[in-house]
N, C-alpha and C positions, 0 to 999 in steps of 0.2 A: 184259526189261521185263515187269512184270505191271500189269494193271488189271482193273478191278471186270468182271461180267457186266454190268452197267447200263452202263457204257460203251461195251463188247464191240456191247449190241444198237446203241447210242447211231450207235456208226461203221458197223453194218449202217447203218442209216438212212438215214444221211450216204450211202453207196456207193450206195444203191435196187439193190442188186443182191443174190439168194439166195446163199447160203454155208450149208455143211454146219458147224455147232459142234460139236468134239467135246466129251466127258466123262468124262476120264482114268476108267478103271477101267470106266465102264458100256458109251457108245456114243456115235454120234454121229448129227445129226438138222438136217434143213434149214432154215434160218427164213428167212424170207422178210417184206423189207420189204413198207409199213410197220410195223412193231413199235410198239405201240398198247399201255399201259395205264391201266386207270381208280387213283381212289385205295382203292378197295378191293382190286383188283389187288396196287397197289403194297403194299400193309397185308399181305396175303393170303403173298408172297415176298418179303419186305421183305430177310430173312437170303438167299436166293437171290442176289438184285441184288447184293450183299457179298461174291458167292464170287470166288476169285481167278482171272483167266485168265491162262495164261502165254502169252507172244510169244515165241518163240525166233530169234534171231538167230548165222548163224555166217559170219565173212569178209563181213558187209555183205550175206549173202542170209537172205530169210526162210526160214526151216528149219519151224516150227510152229507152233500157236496153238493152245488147248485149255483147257481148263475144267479145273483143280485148287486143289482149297484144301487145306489140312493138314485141316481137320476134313472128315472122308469125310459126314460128313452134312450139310451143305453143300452139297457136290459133290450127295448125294440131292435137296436141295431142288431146285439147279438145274437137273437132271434134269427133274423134275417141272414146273419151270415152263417150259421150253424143249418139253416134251410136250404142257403145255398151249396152249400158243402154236399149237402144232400140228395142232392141234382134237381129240389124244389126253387128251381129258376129257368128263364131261357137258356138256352144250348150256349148262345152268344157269350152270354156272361160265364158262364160255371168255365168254359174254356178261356176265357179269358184274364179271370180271378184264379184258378186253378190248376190248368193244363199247362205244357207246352216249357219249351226248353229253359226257360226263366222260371217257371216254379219250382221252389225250392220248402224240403220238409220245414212243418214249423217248430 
């Protein structure tokens, strides 16, 4: 089964519970509801929120979940915005992409 990262954060949400995402080829990094962005935000990772997450299933058990799209840079974007979420950015940005009365749960 694949779906978007936007959806990925969408059912963090849903759970209210932290989960480690990984990122086939880079690493992996914990988010933590609520997962909150503005519409500059959304502008800012717009190709991120697009990238592909795989769901692995094998015999009816969950096997993995993970971040891969074919275009490896993609995969960088959503790196980077899953870092930023993280607060591994400037103050500037993370408030700007995430804070503040326009950010809206994803």
């Amino acid at each position: 089964m694949n779906v978007t990262l936007e959806d990925f954060l969408h059912a963090i949400n849903i759970l209210g519970e932290d989960r480690d995402v990984c990122v086939d080829g880079i690493d992996s990094i914990a988010v933590c509801p609520p997962v909150k962005i503005t519409p500059a935000g959304r502008e800012h990772f717009k190709q991120a929120l697009t990238a592909n997450v795989v769901v692995e299933y094998r015999n009816d058990s969950h096997v993995d979940t993970y971040v891969s799209d074919a275009d490896e840079a993609i995969d960088e974007m959503a790196w980077e915005l899953l870092k930023s979420l993280a607060g591994y950015c400037y103050v500037d940005g993370f408030d700007q992409w995430f804070e503040g009365e326009n950010a809206e749960l994803i």
